[in-house]
C-alpha positions as CSV (number, residue, x, y, z in Angstrom):
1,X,30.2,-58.0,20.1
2,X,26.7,-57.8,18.5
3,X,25.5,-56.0,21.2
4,X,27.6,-53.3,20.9
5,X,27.4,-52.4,17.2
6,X,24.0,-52.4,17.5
7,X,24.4,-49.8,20.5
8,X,26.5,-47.8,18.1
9,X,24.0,-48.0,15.3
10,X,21.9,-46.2,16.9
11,X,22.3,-43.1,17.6
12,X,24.2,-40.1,15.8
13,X,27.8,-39.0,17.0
14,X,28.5,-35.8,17.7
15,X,30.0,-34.4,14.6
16,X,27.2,-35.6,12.3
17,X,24.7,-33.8,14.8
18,X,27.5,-30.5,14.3
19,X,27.9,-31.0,11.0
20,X,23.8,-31.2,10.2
21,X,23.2,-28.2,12.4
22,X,25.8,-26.0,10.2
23,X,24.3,-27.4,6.9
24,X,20.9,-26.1,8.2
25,X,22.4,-22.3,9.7
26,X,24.2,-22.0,5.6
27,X,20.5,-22.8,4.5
28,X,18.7,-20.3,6.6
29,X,21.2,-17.8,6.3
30,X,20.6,-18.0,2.8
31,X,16.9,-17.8,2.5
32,X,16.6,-14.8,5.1
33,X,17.6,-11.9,2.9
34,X,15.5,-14.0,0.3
35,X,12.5,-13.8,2.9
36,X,12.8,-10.1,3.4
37,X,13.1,-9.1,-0.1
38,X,9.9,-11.0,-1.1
39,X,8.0,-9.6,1.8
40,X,9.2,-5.8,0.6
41,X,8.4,-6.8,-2.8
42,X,4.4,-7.8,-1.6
43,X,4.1,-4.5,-0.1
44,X,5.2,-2.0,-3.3
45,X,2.9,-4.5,-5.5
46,X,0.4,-3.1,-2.8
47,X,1.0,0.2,-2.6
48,X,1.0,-0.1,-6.5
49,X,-2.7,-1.3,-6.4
50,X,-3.8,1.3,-3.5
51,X,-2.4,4.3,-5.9
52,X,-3.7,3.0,-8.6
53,X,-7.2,2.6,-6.7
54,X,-7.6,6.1,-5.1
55,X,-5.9,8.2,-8.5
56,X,-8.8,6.0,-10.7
57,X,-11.7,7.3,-8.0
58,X,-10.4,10.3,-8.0
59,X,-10.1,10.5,-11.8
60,X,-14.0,9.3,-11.8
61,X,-14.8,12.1,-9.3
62,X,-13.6,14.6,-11.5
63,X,-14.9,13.0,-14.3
64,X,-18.8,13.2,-12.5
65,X,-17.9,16.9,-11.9
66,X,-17.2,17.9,-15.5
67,X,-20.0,15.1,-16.2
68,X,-22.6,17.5,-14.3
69,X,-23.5,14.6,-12.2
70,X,-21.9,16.4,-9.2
71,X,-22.8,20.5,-8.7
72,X,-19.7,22.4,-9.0
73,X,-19.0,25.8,-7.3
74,X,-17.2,28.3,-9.6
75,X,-14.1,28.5,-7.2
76,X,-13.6,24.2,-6.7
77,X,-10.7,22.6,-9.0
78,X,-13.3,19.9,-9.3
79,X,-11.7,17.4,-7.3
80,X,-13.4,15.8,-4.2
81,X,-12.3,17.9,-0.7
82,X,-11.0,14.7,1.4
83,X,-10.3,11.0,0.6
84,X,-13.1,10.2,2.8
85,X,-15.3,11.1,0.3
86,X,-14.8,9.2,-2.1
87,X,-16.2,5.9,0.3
88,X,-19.6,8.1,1.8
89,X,-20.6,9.2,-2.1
90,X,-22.1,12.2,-2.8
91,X,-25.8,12.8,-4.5
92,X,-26.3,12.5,-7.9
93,X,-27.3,15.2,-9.6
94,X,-29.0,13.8,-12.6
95,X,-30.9,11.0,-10.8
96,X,-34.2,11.8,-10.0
97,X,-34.5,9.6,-7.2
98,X,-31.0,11.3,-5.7
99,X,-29.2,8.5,-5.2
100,X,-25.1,8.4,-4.0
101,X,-22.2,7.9,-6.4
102,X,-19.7,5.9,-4.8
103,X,-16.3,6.2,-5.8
104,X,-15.0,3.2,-3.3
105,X,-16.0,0.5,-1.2
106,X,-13.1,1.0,1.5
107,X,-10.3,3.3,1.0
108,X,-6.6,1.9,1.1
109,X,-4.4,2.6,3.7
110,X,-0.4,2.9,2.5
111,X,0.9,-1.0,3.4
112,X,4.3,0.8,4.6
113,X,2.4,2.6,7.2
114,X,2.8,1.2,10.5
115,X,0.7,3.3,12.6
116,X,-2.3,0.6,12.8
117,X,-4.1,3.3,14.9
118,X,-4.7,6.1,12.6
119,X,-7.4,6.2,9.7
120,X,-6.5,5.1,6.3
121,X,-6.7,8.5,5.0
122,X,-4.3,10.1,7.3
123,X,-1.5,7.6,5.9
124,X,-1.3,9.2,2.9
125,X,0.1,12.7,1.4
126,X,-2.4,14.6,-0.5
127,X,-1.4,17.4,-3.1
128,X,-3.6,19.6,-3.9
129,X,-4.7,21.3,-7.1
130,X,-2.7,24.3,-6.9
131,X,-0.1,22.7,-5.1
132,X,3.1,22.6,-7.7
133,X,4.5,18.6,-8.4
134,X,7.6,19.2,-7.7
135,X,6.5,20.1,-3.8
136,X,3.1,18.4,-3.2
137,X,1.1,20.7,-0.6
138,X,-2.3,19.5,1.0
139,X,-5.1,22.7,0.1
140,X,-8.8,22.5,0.0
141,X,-8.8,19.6,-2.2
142,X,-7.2,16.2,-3.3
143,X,-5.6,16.2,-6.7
144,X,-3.2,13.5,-5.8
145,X,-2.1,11.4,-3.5
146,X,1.1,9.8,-2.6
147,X,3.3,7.2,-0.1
148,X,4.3,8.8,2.9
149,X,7.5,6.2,3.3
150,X,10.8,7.5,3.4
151,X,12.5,4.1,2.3
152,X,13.0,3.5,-1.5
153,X,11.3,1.0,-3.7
154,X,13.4,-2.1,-5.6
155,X,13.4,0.3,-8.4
156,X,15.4,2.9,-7.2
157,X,12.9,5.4,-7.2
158,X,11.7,6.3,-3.9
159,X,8.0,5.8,-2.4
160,X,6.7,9.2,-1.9
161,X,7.7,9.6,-6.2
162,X,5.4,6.7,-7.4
């Protein structure tokens, strides 16, 4: 007799190891959609900082140009030509040793890009001075820049209007 309840005390029947299983599948079923959003919410608080990063360089760009610091031709907006740009410098105008202003260290690539294989540059839309805001066009310069992702952000606005 001692033998046995001790057999029986054990192990786990059956229906506790169902029952357990389903508590778990409730849990994780749960947390998924939690999962999801919080990784979606990561990425706009990125693609937050990466506009915020390339419209502050080139803000100081054109601020160098009106500065003088930068030579202007009579037919440029002012704004730099290509993103790129804004990482290799350009010569300072006013320094007599000609150094390079650099406007960025790296420049950001859009976090809901997935194409890994393309340069950070490419995986953003670029408007153009003369371009009008309600349709951005790319022209001969960069006036703006903005998400290339057709979804819509958490607050209902979508990516490509941030």
């Amino acid at each position: 007799m001692i033998a046995a309840s001790a057999a029986r005390a054990r192990g786990f029947t059956f229906i506790e190891l169902v029952v357990t299983v389903a508590i778990i599948a409730i849990l994780a079923s749960a947390v998924l959609p939690l999962a999801e959003l919080t990784v979606k919410r990561a990425k706009e608080q990125e693609l937050h900082h990466a506009l915020r990063q390339l419209r502050t360089a080139l803000d100081d760009y054109k601020k160098a140009i009106d500065d003088g610091r930068i030579p202007k031709k009579v037919d440029e907006s002012g704004y730099p030509p290509t993103l790129e740009i804004l990482v290799e410098g350009v010569v300072d105008a006013k320094d007599p040793k000609q150094r390079r202003i650099y406007f960025l260290r790296r420049l950001p690539r859009d976090p809901f890009d997935e194409n890994a294989s393309e340069p950070p540059g490419a995986t953003w839309g670029k408007r153009s001075y003369e371009s009008p805001p309600d349709s951005p066009a790319p022209g001969k310069d960069v006036y703006d820049v903005y998400s290339l992702a057709p979804g819509v952000g958490l607050n209902g606005i979508p990516y490509r209007d941030w």
